[in-house]
C-alpha positions in Angstrom: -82.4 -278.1 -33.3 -81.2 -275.9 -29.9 -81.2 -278.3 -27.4 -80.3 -277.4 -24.0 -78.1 -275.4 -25.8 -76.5 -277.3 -28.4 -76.9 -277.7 -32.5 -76.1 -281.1 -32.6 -74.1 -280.5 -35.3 -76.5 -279.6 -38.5 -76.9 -277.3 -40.6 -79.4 -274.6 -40.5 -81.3 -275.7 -43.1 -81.5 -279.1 -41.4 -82.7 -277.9 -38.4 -85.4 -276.2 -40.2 -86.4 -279.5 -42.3 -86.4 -281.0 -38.8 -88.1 -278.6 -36.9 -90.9 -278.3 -40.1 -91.1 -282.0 -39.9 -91.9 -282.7 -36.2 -94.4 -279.6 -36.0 -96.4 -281.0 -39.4 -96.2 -284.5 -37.5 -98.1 -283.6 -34.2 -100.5 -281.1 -36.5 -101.6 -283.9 -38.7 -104.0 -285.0 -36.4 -106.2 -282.2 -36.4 -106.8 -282.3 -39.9 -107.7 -285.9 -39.5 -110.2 -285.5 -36.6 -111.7 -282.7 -38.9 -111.9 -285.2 -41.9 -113.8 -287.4 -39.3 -116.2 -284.9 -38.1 -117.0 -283.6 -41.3 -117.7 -287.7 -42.7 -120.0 -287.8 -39.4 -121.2 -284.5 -38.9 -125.2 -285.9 -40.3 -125.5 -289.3 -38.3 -127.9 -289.7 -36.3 -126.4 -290.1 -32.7 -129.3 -292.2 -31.7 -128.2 -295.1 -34.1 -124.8 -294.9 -32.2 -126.8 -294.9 -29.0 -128.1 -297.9 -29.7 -125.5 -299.9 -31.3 -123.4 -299.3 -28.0 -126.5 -300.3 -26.1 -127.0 -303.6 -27.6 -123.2 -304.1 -28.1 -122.7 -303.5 -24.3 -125.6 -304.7 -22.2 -126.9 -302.8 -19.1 -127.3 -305.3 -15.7 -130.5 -306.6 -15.3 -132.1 -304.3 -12.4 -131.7 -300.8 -14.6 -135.1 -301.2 -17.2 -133.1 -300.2 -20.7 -136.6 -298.6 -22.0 -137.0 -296.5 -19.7 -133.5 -294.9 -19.5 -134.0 -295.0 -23.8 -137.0 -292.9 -23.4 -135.8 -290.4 -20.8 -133.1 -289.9 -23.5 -135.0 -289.6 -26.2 -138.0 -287.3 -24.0 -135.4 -284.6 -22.9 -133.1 -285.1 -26.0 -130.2 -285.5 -25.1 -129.0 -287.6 -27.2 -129.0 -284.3 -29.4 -127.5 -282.5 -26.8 -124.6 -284.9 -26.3 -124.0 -285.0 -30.4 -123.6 -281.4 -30.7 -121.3 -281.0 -27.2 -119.4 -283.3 -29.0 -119.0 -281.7 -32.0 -118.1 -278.5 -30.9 -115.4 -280.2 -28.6 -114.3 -282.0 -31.7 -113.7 -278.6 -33.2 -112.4 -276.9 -30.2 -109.9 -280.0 -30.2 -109.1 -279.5 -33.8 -108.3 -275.8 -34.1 -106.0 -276.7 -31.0 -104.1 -278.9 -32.5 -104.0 -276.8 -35.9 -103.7 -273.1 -34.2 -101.7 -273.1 -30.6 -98.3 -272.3 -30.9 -95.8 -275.2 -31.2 -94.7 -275.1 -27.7 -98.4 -275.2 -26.4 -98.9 -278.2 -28.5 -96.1 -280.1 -27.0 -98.2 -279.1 -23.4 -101.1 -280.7 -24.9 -99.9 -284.0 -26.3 -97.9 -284.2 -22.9 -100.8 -284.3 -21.3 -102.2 -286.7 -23.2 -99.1 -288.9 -23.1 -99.9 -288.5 -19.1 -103.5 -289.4 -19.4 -102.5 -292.5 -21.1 -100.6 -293.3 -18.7 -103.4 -292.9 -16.2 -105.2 -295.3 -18.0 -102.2 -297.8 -18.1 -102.1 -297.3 -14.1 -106.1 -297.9 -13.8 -105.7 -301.6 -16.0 -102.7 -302.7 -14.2 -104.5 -302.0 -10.5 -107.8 -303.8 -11.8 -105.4 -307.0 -13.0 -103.9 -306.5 -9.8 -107.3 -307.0 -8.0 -108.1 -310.4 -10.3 -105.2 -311.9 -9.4 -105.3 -311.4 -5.7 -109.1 -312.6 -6.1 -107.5 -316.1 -6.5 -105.0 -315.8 -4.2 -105.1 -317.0 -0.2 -107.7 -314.8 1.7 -105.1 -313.9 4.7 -101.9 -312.6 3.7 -98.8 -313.3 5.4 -96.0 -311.2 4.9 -92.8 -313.5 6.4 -91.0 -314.3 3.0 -89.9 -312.3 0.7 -91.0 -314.5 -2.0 -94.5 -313.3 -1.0 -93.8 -309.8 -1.0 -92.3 -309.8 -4.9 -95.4 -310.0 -6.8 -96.6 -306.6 -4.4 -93.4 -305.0 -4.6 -93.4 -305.5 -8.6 -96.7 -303.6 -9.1 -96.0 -301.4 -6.7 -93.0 -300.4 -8.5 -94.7 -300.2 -11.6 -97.0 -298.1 -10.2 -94.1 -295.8 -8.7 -92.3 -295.5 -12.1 -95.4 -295.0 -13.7 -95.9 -291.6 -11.3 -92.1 -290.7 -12.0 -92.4 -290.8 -15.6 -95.9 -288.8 -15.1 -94.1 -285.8 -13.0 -91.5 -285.6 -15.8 -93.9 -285.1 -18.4 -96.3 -282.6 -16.4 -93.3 -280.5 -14.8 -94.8 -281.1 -11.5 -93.1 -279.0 -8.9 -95.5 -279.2 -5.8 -94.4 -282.3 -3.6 -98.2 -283.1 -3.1 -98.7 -283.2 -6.6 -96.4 -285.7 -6.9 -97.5 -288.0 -4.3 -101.2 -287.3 -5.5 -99.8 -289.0 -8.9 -99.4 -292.3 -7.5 -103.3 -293.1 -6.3 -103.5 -296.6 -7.8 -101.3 -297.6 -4.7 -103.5 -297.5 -2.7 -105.2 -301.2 -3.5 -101.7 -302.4 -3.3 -100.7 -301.3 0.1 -104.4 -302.1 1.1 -103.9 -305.4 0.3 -100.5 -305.4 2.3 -102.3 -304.0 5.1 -104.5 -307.0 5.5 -107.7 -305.7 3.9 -109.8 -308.8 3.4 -110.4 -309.5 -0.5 -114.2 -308.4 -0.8 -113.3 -305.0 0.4 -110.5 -304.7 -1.9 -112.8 -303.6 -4.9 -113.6 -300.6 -2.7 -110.0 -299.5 -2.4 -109.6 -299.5 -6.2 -112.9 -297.4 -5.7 -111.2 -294.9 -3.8 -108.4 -294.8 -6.1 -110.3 -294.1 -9.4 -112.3 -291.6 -7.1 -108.9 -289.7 -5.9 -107.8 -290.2 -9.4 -110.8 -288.5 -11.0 -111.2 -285.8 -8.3 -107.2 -284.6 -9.0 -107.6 -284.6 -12.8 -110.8 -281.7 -12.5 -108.8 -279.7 -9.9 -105.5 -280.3 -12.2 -107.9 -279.0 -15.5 -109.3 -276.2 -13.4 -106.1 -275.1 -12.3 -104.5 -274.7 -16.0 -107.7 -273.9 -18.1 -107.6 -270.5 -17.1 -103.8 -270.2 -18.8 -105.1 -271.8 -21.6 -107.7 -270.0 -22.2 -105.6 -266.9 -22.1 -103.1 -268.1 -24.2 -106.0 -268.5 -26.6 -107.0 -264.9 -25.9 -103.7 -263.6 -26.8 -103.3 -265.7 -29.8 -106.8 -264.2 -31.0 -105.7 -260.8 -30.2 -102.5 -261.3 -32.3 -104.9 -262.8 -35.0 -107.0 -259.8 -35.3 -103.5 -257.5 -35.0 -102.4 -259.2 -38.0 -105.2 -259.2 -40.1 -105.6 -255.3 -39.2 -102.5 -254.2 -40.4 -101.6 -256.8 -43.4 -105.5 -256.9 -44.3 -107.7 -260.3 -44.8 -106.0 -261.5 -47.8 -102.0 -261.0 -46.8 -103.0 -261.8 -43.6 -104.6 -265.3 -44.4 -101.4 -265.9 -46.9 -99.2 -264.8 -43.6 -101.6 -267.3 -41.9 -101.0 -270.2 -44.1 -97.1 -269.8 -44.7 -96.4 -269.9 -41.0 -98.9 -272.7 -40.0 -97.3 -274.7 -43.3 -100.7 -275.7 -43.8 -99.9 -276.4 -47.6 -97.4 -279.4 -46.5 -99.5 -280.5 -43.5 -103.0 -281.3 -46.0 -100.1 -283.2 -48.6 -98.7 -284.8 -45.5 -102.6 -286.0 -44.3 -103.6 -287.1 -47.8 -100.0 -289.6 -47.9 -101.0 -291.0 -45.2 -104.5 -291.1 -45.6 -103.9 -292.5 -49.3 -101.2 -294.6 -47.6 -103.5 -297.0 -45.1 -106.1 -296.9 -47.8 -103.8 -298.7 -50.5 -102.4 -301.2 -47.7 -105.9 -302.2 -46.7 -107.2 -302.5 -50.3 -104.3 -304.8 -51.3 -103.9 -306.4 -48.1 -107.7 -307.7 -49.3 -106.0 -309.3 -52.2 -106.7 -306.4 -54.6 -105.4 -307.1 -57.9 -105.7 -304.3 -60.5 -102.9 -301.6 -59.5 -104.0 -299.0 -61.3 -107.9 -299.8 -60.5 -106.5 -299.7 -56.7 -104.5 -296.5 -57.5 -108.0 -294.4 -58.8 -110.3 -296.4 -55.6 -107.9 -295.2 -52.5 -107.7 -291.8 -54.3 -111.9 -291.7 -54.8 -111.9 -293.2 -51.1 -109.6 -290.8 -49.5 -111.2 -287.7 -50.9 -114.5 -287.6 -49.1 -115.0 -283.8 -48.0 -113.6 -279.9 -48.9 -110.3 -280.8 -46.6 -108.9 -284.3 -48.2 -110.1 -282.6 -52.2 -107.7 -279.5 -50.8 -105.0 -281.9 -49.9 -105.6 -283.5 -53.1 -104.7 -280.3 -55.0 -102.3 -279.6 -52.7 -100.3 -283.1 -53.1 -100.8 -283.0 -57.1 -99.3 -279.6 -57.2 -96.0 -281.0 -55.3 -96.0 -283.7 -57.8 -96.3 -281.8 -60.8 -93.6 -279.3 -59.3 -91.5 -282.4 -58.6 -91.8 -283.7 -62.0 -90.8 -280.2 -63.4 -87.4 -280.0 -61.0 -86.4 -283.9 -62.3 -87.7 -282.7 -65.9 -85.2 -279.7 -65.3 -82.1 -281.9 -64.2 -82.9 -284.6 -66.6 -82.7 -282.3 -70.0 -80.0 -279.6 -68.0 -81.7 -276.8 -67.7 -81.1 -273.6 -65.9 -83.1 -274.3 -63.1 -83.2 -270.8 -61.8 -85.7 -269.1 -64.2 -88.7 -271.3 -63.1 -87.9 -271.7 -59.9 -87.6 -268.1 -59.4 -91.4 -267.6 -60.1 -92.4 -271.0 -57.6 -95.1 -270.9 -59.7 -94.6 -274.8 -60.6 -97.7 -276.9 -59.6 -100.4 -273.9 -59.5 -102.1 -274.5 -62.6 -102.9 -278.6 -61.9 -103.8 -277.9 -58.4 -106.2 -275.2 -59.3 -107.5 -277.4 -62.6 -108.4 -280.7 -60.1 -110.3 -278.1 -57.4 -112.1 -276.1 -60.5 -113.2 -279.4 -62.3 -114.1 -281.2 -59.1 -116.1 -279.0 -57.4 -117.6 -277.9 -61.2 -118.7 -282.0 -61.6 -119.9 -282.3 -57.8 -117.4 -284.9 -57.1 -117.6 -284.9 -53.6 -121.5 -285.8 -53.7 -121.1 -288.4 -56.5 -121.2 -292.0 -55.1 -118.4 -294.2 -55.4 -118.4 -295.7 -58.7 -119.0 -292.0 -60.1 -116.5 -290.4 -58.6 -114.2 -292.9 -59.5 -114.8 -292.6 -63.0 -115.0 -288.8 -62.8 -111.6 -289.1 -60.9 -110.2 -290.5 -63.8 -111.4 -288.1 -66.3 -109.9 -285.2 -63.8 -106.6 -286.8 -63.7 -106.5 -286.6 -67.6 -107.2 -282.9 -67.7 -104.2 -282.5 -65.2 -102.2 -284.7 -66.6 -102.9 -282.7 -70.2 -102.3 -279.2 -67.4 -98.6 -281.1 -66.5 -97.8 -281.4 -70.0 -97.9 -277.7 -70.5 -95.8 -276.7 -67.8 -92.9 -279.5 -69.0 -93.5 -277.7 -72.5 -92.4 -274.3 -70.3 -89.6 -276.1 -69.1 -88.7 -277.3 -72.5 -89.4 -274.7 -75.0 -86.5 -271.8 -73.8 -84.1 -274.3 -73.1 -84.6 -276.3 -76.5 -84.3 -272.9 -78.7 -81.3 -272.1 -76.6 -79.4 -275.3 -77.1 -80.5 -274.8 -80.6 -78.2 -272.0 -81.6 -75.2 -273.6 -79.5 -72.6 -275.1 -81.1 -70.8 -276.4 -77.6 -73.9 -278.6 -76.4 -73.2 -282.1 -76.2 -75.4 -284.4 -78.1 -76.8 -286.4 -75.1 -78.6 -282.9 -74.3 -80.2 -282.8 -77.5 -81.4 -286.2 -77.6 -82.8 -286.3 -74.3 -84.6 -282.5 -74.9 -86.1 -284.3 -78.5 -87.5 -287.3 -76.6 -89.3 -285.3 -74.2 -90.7 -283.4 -77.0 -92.0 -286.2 -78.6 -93.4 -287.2 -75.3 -95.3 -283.5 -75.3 -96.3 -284.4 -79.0 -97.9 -287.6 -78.7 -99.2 -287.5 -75.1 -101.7 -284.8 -75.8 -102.6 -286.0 -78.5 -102.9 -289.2 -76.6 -105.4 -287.8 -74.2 -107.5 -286.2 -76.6 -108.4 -289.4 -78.2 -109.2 -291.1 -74.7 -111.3 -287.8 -74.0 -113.4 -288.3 -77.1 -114.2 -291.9 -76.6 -115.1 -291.3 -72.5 -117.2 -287.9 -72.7 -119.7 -286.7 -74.8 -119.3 -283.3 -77.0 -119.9 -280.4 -74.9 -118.1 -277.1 -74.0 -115.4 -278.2 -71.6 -114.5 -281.1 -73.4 -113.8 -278.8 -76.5 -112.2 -276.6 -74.0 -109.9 -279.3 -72.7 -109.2 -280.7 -76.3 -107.9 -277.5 -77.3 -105.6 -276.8 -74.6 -104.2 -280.5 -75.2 -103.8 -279.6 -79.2 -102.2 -276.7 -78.1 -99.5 -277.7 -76.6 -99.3 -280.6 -79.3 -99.0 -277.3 -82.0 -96.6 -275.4 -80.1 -94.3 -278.2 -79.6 -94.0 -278.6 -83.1 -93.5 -275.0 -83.6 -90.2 -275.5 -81.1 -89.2 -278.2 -82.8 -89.5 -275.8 -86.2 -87.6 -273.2 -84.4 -84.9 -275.6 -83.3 -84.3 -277.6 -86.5 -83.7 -274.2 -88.2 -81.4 -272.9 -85.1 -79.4 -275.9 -85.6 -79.3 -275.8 -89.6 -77.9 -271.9 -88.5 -75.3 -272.7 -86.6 -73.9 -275.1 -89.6 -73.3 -271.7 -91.7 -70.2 -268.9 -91.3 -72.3 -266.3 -91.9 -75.9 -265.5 -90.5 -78.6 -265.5 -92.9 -82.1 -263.6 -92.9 -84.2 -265.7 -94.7 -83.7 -268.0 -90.8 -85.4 -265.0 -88.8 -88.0 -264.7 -91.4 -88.8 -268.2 -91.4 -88.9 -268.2 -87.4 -91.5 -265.2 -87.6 -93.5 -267.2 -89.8 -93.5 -270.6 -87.9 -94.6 -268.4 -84.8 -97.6 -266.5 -86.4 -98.7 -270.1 -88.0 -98.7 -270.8 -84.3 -100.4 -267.5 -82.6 -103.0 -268.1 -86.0 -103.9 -271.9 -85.2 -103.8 -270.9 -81.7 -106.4 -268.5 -82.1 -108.6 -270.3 -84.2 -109.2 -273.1 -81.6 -109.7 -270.2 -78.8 -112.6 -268.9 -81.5 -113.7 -272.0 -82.3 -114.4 -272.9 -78.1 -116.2 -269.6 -77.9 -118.2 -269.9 -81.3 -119.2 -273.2 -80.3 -119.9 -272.6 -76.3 -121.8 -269.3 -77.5 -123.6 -271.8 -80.3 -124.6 -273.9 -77.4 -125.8 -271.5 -74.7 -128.4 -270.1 -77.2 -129.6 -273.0 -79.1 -129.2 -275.8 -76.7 -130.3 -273.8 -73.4 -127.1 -275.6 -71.8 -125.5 -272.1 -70.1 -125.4 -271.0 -66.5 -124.1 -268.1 -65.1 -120.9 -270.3 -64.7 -120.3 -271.1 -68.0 -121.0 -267.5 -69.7 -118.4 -266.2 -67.4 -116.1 -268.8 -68.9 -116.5 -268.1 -72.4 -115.7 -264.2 -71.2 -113.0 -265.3 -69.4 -111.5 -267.0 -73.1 -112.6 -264.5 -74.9 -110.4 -261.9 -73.5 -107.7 -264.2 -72.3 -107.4 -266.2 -75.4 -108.8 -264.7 -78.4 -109.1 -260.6 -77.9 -105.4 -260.7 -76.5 -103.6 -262.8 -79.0 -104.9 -260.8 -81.5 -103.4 -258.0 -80.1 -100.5 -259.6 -80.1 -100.0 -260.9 -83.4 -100.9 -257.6 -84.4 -98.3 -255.4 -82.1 -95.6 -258.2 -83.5 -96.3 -257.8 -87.3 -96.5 -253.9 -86.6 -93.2 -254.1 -85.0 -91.9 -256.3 -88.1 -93.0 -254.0 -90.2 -91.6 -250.6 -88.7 -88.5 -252.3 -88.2 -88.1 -253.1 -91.8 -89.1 -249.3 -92.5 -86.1 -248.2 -90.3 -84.0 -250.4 -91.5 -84.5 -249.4 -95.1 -84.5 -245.5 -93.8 -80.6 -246.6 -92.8 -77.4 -245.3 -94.9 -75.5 -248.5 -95.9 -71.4 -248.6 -94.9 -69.1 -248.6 -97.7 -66.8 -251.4 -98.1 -63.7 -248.7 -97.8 -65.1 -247.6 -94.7 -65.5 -251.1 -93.2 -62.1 -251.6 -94.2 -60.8 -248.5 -92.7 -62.6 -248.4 -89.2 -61.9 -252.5 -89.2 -64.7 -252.7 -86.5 -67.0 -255.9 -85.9 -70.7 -255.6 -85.0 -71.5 -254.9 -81.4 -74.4 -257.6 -81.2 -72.8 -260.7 -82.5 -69.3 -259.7 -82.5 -68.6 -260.6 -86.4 -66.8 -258.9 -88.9 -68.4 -256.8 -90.9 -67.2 -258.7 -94.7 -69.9 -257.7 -97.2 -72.2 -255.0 -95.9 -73.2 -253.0 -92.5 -76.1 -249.9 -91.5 -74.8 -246.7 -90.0 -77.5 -245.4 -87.6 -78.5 -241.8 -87.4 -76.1 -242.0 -83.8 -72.7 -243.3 -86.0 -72.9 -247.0 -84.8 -72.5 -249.5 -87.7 -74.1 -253.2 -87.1 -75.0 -255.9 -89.2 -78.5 -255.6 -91.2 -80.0 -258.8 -90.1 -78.5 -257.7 -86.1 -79.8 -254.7 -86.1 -83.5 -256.1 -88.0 -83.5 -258.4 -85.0 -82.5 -255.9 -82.5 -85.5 -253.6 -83.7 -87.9 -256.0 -83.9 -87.8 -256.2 -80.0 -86.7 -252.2 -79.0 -86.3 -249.0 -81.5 -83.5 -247.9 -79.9 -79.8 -248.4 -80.6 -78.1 -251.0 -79.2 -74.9 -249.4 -78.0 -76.3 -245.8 -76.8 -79.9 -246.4 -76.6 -80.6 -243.7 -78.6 -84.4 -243.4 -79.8 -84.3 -244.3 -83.7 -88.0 -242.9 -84.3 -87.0 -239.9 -82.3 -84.0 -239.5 -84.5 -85.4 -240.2 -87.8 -88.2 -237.2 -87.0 -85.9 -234.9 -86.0 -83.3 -235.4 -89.0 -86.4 -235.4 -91.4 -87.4 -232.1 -89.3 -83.7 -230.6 -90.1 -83.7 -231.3 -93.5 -87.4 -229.6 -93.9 -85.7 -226.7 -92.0 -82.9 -226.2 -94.6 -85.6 -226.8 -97.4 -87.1 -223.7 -96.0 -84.0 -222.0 -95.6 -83.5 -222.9 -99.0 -86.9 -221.4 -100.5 -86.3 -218.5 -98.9 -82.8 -217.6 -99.7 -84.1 -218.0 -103.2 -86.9 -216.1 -103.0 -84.8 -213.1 -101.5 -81.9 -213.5 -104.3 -85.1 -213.2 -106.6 -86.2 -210.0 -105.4 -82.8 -208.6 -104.7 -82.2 -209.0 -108.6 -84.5 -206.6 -110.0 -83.1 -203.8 -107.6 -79.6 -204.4 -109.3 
C-alpha cells in the first residue's frame, strides 16, 4: 500500500490482496445491515414499541396510555418504521456503493461519534462521583485537584484524537470538540452540586447543537459526491449497456468476495453459538448454521457464491494433487459456476427460503447432494484429459498414476453413492431422474476413461502402433455418447410421460425437458453422427491412397511426420507426395481432411484428380473416334 509515499516493501500483488482485503472488511457491513432489514422488513413496529415501553418505564407524571394512543391515532409508529427503513437502506447502499476513500470519511465519523458517546458516559460518572463528594470545594492541594485534572485530561485527549480523525482545521472547531468540560471546570469554579446536572445539560445541549451544524455543513458534499457517482453510473451503463455494465459493476465493487466473506462470518458466529450450547452432532451442526444463516435472496447468493469458491478450490488442490497442467482450466475460470448456479436453481425451484426450519434443513441436505454430484463432474474435467494424457506416456512416474486411479475410483463410487441416498430420501419424480442421470453419467464416463487409459497404457508396451487400439477407443466412446443418450431420452420420455398423464407440469418444467431435449439428446445425436461420418470418410480416403513400396521407403529413408517412426512395413502417399503411416494418417483424418504437413484439402484433391483422369478419358474417346473416321478417308 502507498503510504505517505512509501511501498513498504511488497509486492504489487500484495498490495492488492491487501488493499482487496481492507475495502471487503469495512463493506461487509452493509450486506449485513441489509440481511437485517430484509429478516425485519414485516414486524410490526408497534410490538417493538411496546416491548421498549415495558422494558424501560416512563416516570410516573407522563400517563403512558395516552402518549400510546396519540401514537397509535396519528400513526406514527408507521411513520417512524418506514423512516427507518429507508435510512437503513440509504445506510446500506453507502456503505456498499461510495467510493473507498468516502467510506473511510464515514466510518471516521462514526469512530468520532463514538467517541462522543465515550465523552458523554465519562462526564455523567463524573457527575456521580462528585454527588458524594464534599459540597464546597477547596482547591489548596494538589491532591484535590488530581481526580479533576484526570478527567479533564481525558476529556482533552479525547477532543485531540477527535480533530485527528475529522481533519478539523478551524481553531473553533476544535475548541467546540471539547464541550463535556464544561461540568468539570464548573465544578472547579465552585458551582454548588445541585446545579451541576445543569452544566452537563448545557454540554449535551452544545454537543447536540455542533453535531447538526457539523451534518449540515458536509451533507451538501455528500450528497454531491452521490450525484456524481450516479451520473458516472448512468455514463457507464450508457456506453457498456445494462448487462456489461452491471458485470463492470460487480468486478470493481468485488461484490462476489464480499457475499462469501459475509456468509464466513455469518456461518462463523452461528457454529460458535450452536456449539458453545453444548451441540453435539458435527455434521447435524454443520447443515443447522447453514439452514440458519441463509434466511433471505442475499445470504442464499452468498451461499452460491461461497460454494462456488469451494468447489473451485477443490479443483486447484485436485489439480496439484494428480499434476496437472493447471493452465487449461484455469484459463476458462469457469471452475465453481455450475455448483453455484445448481444450489440457486434448486433452492429457489423448492422455496427454500419460505420453508421452516426443519424443512429447509432437510431440503438443504438434499441440495448439497446434487452439488456435491455437480463437483464430481467438474473433478471428472480435471481428471479425464490428464488421465488419457499420462496414459500414452512412458516417462510418468507411477505415484502420478496411482494417485489419478484413486480419484477415479472416488468419481466411480461417489456417484453412484449419491444416487442410492437419492432414492431412499425422495420420491420418483422428474428431477430426481434428472439428477440420477447426471450422477450415472459421470459414473459411465469414468469408466469409459479408465477404458481409454488401460488401453493407452497396454499401447505404449508395444514397438510398433497398432489400429485395432484406435478402433477399440472409437468404440468405448460411442458405447459412451449411446448410454449417454439413452438416459437423456429416458429423462425426457419419462418427464413428457408425466406432464400428460399425471398433470404434474408447469411452465417451468416444460421448458426444462426443452432445454434437455436440445442440449442433451438432439445434439449428441448429432454428434455421434458427424463422428461415425467422419470415421467413415476417413476410411474411404484412406483406402483411395497409393501404398509406398518397400524400395521406395528404403530409398527416400524418411520417417512419418506425425509420430516420427520409421516407416518398416508399409506407408500412404497422398495425392500432395507426403508419405505417413496408415493408422497416423487414419487418425489424422478422423479430426481434419487435410494433410498434415501442407494442409492441402484431400477431398479437394481427390475430385480434381478423379476430374483429370475423366478429362483424359474424354481425350481418349475422342482421339479414337477421329482415328476411326480418319481411316476410311485412307
Amino acid at each position: 500500500m502507498d503510504i505517505i509515499g512509501a511501498t513498504w516493501g511488497l509486492s504489487e500483488q500484495t498490495r492488492h490482496l491487501i488493499e482487496s482485503g481492507i475495502e471487503i472488511t469495512f463493506r461487509v457491513p452493509g450486506v449485513i445491515l441489509l440481511e437485517l432489514w430484509w429478516i425485519k422488513r414485516d414486524l410490526d413496529i408497534s410490538e417493538v414499541t411496546q416491548q421498549i415501553i415495558d422494558q424501560n418505564p416512563l416516570p410516573g407524571y407522563l400517563d403512558l396510555m395516552q402518549i400510546t394512543e396519540f401514537i397509535h391515532r396519528r400513526n406514527l409508529d408507521h411513520t417512524a418504521a418506514t423512516v427507518l427503513s429507508y435510512s437503513v437502506l440509504l445506510l446500506c447502499a453507502m456503505l456498499l456503493l461510495l467510493p473507498m476513500a468516502k467510506l473511510m470519511r464515514i466510518y471516521l465519523h462514526g469512530l468520532s461519534l463514538s467517541l462522543f458517546a465515550f465523552s458523554h458516559y465519562m462526564s455523567t460518572q463524573y457527575i456521580q462521583h462528585e454527588m458524594n463528594s464534599e459540597p464546597i470545594l477547596v482547591l489548596d492541594d494538589f491532591v484535590k485537584m488530581e481526580r479533576h485534572g484526570f478527567h479533564f485530561l481525558a476529556q482533552m485527549m479525547l477532543s485531540v484524537v477527535q480533530c485527528f480523525l475529522l481533519g478539523m482545521e478551524s481553531a473553533v472547531g476544535r475548541v467546540s470538540l471539547a464541550v463535556f468540560t464544561i461540568p468539570i471546570i464548573a465544578r472547579m469554579c465552585a458551582c454548588p452540586l445541585e446545579k451541576l446536572t445543569i452544566a452537563h445539560n448545557i454540554s449535551c445541549s452544545l454537543a447536540m447543537f455542533l453535531i447538526c451544524v457539523y451534518v449540515l455543513y458536509n451533507v451538501p458534499d455528500l450528497m454531491l459526491s452521490a450525484k456524481q457517482g450516479c451520473k458516472r453510473l448512468r455514463s457507464l451503463l450508457a456506453v457498456r449497456g445494462v448487462g456489461f455494465g452491471f458485470v463492470v459493476l460487480w468486478r470493481r465493487l468485488r461484490l462476489a468476495q464480499l457475499l462469501s466473506t459475509f456468509f464466513v462470518l455469518m456461518f462463523s458466529l452461528k457454529c460458535y453459538t450452536m456449539f458453545a450450547k453444548g451441540y453435539d452432532s458435527i455434521g447435524d451442526g454443520f447443515i443447522t448454521a447453514v439452514a440458519a444463516t441463509t434466511c433471505s435472496p442475499f445470504s442464499l447468493l452468498a451461499l452460491a457464491l461461497t460454494v462456488s469458491y469451494i468447489s473451485k478450490l477443490i479443483a486447484r488442490l485436485t489439480e496439484v494433487m494428480i499434476g496437472a497442467d493447471s493452465s487449461q482450466h484455469s484459463a476458462n475460470g469457469n471452475e465453481g459456476i455450475a455448483e453455484a448456479f445448481t444450489l440457486v436453481f434448486l433452492c429457489v425451484q423448492a422455496g427454500v427460503l419460505g420453508m421452516g426450519s426443519e424443512q429447509k434443513i432437510f431440503m438443504l441436505k438434499l441440495v448439497l447432494f446434487v452439488v456435491l454430484s455437480a463437483l464430481l463432474q467438474s473433478l471428472y474435467e480435471v481428471l479425464e484429459p490428464h488421465l488419457v494424457t499420462i496414459g500414452v506416456m512412458t516417462t510418468t512416474r507411477i505415484s502420478q498414476h496411482i494417485r489419478c486411479l484413486f480419484l477415479a475410483a472416488i468419481l466411480l463410487v461417489f456417484p453412484i453413492a449419491i444416487s442410492y441416498a437419492l432414492l431412499n430420501l425422495l420420491p420418483a419424480n422428474l428431477w430426481l431422474l434428472m439428477i440420477l442421470s447426471s450422477c450415472v453419467m459421470t459414473s459411465v464416463r469414468t469408466v469409459q476413461t479408465l477404458i481409454i487409459y488401460t488401453l493407452s497404457v497396454i499401447e505404449t508396451q508395444y514397438e510398433e502402433p497398432y489400429e485395432c487400439f484406435d478402433d477399440l477407443t472409437f468404440a468405448c466412446r460411442l458405447l459412451t455418447l449411446i448410454a449417454e443418450l439413452l438416459l437423456s431420452i429416458s429423462v425426457v420420455v419419462y418427464g413428457g410421460y408425466v406432464s400428460l398423464f399425471h398433470d404434474q407440469w408447469s411452465g417451468f418444467s416444460v421448458l426444462v425437458l426443452m432445454f434437455n431435449s436440445y442440449f442433451n439428446v438432439y445434439r449428441r445425436i448429432v454428434a455421434g453422427v458427424q463422428s461415425v461420418r467422419a470415421r467413415r470418410d476417413a476410411s474411404i480416403k484412406i483406402k483411395g491412397l497409393r501404398t509406398a513400396a518397400m524400395d521406395e521407403l528404403k530409398d527416400n529413408r524418411d520417417v512419418c511426420a506425425i509420430c516420427f517412426g520409421e516407416f518398416t512395413y508399409s506407408a500412404l502417399i497422398t495425392p500432395c507426395k507426403h508419405v505417413f503411416h496408415g493408422f497416423c494418417l487414419k487418425k489424422w483424418l478422423f479430426v481434419r481432411p487435410v494433410c498434415p504437413l501442407c494442409y492441402t484439402d484431400l477431398s479437394q484433391t481427390e475430385n480434381s484428380e478423379s476430374k483429370e483422369e475423366n478429362r483424359e478419358l474424354q481425350n481418349q474417346e475422342n482421339e479414337a473416334i477421329e482415328n476411326e473416321e480418319a481411316e476410311p478417308l485412307m
